[in-house]
BAKOL-681244 format. One line per field, with one value per residue: x, y, z of N, C-alpha, C in turn; chain; residue in three letters; residue number from 1. Coordinates in steps of 0.02 Angstrom, whole numbers. Layout:
% BAKOL-681244
n_X (X / ...);
n_Y (Y / ...);
n_Z (Z / ...);
ca_X (X / ...);
ca_Y (Y / ...);
ca_Z (Z / ...);
c_X (X / ...);
c_Y (Y / ...);
c_Z (Z / ...);
unit (A / ...);
code (ALA / ...);
pos (NUM / ...);
//
This chain:
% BAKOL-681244
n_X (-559 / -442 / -453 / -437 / -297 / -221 / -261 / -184 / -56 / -21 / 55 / 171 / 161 / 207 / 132 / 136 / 77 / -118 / -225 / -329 / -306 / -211 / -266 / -361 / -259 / -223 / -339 / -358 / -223 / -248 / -365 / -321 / -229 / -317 / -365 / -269 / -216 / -354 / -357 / -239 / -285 / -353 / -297 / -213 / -331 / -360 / -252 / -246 / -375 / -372 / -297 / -351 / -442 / -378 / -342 / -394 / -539 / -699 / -703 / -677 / -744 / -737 / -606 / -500 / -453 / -349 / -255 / -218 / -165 / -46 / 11 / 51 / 127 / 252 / 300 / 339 / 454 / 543 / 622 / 725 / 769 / 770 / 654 / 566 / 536 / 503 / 378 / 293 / 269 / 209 / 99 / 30 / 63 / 15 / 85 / 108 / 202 / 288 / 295 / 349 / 481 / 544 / 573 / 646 / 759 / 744 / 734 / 560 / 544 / 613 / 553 / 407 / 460 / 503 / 384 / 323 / 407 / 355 / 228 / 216 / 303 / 250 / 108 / 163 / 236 / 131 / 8 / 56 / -3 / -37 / -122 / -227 / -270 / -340);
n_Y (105 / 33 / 39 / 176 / 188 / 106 / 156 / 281 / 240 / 206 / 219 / 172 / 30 / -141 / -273 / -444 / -540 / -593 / -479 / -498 / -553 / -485 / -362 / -430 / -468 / -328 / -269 / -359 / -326 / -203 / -224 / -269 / -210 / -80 / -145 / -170 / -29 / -16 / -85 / -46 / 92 / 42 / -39 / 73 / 123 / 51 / 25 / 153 / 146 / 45 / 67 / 182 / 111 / 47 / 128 / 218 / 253 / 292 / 404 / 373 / 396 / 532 / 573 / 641 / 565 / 636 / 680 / 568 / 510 / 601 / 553 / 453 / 444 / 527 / 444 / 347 / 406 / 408 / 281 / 156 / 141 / 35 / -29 / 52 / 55 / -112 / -94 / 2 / -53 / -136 / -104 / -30 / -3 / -160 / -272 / -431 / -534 / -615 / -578 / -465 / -519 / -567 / -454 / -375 / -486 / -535 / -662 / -715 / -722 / -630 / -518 / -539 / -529 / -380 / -313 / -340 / -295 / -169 / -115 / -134 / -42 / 64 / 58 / 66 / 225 / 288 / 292 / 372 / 479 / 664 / 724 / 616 / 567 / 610);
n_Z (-1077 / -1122 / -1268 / -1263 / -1236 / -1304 / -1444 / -1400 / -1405 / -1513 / -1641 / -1574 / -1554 / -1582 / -1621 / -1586 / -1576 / -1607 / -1664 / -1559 / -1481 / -1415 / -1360 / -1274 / -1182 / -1146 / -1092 / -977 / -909 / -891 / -800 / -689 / -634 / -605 / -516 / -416 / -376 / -308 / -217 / -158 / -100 / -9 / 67 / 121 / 195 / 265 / 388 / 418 / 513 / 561 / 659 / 718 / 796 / 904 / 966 / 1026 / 1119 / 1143 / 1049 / 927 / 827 / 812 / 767 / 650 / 487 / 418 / 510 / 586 / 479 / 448 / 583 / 557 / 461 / 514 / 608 / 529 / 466 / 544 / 520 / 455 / 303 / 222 / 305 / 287 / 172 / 138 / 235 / 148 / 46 / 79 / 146 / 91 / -38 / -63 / -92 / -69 / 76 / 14 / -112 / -89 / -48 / -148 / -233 / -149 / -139 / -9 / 122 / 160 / 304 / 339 / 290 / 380 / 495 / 496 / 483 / 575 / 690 / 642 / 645 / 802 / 825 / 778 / 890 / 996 / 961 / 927 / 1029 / 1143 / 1043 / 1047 / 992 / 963 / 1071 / 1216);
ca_X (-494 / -392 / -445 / -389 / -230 / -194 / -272 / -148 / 7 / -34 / 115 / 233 / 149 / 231 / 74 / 184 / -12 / -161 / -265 / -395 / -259 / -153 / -320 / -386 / -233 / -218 / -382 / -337 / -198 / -294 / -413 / -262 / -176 / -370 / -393 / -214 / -259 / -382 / -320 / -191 / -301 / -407 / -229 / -210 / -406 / -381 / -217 / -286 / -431 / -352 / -255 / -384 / -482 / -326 / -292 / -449 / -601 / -777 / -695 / -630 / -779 / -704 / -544 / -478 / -414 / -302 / -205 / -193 / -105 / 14 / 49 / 81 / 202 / 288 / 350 / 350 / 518 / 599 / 631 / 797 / 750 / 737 / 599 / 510 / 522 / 455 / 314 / 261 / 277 / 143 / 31 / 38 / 64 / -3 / 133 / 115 / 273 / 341 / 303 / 417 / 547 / 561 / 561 / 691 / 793 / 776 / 667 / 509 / 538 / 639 / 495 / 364 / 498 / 522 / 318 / 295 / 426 / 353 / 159 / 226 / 326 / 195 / 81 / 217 / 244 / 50 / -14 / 58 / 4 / -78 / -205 / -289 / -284 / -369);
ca_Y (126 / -16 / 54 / 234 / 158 / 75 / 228 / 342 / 216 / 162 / 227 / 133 / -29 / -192 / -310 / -514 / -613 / -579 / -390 / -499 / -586 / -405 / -328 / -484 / -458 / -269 / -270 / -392 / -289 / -121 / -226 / -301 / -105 / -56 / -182 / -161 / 31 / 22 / -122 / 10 / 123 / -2 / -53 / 143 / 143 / -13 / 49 / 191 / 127 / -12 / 134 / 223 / 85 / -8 / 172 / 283 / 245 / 305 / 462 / 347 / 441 / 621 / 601 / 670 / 549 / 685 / 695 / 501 / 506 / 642 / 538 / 373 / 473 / 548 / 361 / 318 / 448 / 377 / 216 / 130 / 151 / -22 / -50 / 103 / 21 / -166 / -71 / 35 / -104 / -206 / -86 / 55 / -42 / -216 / -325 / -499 / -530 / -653 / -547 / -419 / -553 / -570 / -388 / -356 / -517 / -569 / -688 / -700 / -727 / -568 / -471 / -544 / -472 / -301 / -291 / -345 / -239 / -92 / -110 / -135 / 35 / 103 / 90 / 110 / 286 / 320 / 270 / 426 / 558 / 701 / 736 / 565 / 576 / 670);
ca_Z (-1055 / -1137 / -1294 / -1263 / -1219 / -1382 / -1487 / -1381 / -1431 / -1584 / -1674 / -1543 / -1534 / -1605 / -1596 / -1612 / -1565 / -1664 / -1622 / -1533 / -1408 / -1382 / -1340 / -1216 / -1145 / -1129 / -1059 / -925 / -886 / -846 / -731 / -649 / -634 / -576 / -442 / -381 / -371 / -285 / -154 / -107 / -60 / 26 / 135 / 191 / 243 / 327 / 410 / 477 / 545 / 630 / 730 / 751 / 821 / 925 / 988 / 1042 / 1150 / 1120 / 1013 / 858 / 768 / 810 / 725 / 565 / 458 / 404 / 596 / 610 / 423 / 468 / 647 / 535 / 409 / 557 / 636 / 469 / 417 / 563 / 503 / 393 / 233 / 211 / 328 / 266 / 89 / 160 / 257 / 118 / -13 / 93 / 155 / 25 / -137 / -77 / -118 / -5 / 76 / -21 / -190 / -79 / -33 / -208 / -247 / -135 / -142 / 50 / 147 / 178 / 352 / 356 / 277 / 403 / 555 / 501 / 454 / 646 / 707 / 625 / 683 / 851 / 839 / 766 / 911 / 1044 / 964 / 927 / 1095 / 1174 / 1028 / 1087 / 951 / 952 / 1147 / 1292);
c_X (-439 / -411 / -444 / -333 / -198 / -199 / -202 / -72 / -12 / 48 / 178 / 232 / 171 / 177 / 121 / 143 / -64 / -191 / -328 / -343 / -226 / -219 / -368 / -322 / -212 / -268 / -378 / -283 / -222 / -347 / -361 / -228 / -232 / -376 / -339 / -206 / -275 / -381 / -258 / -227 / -338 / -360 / -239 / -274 / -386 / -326 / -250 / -336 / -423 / -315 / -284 / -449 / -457 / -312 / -333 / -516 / -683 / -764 / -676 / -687 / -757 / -642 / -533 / -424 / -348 / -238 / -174 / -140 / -56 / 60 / 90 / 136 / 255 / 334 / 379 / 455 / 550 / 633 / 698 / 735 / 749 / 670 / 553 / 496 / 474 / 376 / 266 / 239 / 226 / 76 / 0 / 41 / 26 / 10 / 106 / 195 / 312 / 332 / 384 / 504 / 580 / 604 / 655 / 760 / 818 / 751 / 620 / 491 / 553 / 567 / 448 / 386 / 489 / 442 / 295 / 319 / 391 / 281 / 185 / 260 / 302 / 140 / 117 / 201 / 155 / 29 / 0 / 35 / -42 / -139 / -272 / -290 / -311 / -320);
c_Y (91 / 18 / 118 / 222 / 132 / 133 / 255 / 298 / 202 / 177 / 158 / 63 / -89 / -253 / -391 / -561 / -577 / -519 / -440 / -536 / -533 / -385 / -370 / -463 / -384 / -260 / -317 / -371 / -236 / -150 / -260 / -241 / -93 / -67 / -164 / -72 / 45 / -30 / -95 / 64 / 89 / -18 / 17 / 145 / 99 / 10 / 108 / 192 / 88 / 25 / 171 / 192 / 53 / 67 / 239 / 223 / 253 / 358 / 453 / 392 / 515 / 623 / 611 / 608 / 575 / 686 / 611 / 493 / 536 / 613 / 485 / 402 / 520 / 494 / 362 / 341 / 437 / 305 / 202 / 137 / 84 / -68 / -4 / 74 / -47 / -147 / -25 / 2 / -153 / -183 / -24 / 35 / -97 / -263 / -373 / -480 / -566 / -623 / -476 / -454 / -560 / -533 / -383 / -410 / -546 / -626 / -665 / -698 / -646 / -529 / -492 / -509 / -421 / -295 / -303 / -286 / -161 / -72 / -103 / -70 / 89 / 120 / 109 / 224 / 334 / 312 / 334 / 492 / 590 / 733 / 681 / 552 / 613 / 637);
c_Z (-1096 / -1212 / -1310 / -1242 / -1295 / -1423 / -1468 / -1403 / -1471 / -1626 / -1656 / -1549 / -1588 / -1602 / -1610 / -1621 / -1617 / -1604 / -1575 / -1447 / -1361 / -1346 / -1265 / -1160 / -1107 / -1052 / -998 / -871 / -849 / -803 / -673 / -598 / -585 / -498 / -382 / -331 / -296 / -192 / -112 / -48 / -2 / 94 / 170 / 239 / 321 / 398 / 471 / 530 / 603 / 689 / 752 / 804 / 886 / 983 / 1041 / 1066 / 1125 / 1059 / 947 / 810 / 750 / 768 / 660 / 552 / 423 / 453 / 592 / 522 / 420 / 534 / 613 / 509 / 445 / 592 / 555 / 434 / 473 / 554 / 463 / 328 / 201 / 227 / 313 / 199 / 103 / 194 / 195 / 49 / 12 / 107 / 126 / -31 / -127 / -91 / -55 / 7 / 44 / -107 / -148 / -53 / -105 / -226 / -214 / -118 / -52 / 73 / 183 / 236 / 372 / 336 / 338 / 479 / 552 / 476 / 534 / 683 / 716 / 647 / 730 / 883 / 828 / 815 / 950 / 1049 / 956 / 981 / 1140 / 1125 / 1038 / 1046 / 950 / 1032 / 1163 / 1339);
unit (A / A / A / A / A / A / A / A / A / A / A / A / A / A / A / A / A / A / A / A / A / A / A / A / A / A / A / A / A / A / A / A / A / A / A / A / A / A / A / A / A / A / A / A / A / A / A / A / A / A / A / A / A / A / A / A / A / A / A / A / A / A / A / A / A / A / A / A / A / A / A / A / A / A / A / A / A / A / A / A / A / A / A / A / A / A / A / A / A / A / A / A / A / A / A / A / A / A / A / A / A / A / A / A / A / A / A / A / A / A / A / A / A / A / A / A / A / A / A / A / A / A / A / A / A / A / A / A / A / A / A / A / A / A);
code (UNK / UNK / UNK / UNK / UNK / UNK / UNK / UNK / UNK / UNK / UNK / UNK / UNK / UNK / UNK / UNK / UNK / UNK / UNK / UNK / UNK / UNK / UNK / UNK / UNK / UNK / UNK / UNK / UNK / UNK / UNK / UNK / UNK / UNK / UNK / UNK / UNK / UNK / UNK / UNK / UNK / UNK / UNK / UNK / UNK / UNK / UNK / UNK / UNK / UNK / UNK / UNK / UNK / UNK / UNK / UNK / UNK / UNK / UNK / UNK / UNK / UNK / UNK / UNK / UNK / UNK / UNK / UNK / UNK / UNK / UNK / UNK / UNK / UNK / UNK / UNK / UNK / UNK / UNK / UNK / UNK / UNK / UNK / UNK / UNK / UNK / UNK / UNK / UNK / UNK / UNK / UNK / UNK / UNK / UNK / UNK / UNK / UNK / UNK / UNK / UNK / UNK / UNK / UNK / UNK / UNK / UNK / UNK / UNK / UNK / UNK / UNK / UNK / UNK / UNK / UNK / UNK / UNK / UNK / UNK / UNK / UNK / UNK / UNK / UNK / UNK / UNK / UNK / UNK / UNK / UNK / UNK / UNK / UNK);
pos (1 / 2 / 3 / 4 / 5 / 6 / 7 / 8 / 9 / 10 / 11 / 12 / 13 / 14 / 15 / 16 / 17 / 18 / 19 / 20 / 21 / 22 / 23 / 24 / 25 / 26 / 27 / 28 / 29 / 30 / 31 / 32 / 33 / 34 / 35 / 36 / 37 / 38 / 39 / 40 / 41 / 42 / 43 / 44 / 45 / 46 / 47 / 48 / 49 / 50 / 51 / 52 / 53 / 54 / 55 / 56 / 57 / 58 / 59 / 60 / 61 / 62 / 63 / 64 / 65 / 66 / 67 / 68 / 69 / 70 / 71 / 72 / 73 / 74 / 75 / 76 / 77 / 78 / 79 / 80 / 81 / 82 / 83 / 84 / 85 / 86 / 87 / 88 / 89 / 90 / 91 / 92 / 93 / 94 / 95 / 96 / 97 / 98 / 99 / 100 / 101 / 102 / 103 / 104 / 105 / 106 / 107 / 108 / 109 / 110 / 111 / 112 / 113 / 114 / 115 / 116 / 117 / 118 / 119 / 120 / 121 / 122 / 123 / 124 / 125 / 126 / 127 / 128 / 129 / 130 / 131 / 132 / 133 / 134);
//
């Protein structure tokens, strides 16, 4: 991968270290990109799961992951648009909170509030929905 990446820029590329340092480091990059990836998706699984486990009885096997991702992204678009950014920046990208206190220039205390907040409104409003219920 890291060297179809270089091939495909080659024109653009400014190399300033030697081709064996650019390339250590490329390649360190794309498993960095990879892992990050795939630790996103690993947050939504986990996400869902934990709601579908926090939220349903004997039936957590019957549900469509499909229904419980449409219930999440339904709270989800009521939110400030700040706390939809902190929630989606921790459990959708994977940021820690203090890479998002950074990010967004607040504290890290503040980020660990509005990440409580928002589970907590999350089941509030899941707890009554009528697809993952009887």
């Amino acid at each position: 991968m890291t060297f179809v990446k270089v091939w495909d820029n080659r024109m653009n590329l400014t190399i300033k270290t030697s081709v064996k340092s650019y390339l250590y480091q490329s390649a360190k990059n794309t498993m960095i990109d990879y892992l990050r990836k795939n630790k996103n998706i690993q947050n939504a699984v986990e996400l869902e799961n934990s709601i579908a486990i926090n939220f349903t009885d004997d039936q957590s096997e019957n549900l469509d992951p499909y229904i419980i991702k449409q219930a999440v992204d339904n709270v989800l678009k009521g939110l400030k648009p700040k706390s939809k950014e902190i929630f989606s920046l921790n459990k959708f990208e994977g940021l820690t909170y203090e890479e998002i206190a950074d990010y967004l220039k607040i504290s890290k205390r503040s980020v660990e509030d509005n990440i409580a907040k928002i589970l907590k409104h999350l089941k509030e409003e899941l707890k009554n929905h009528p697809e993952l219920f009887n």
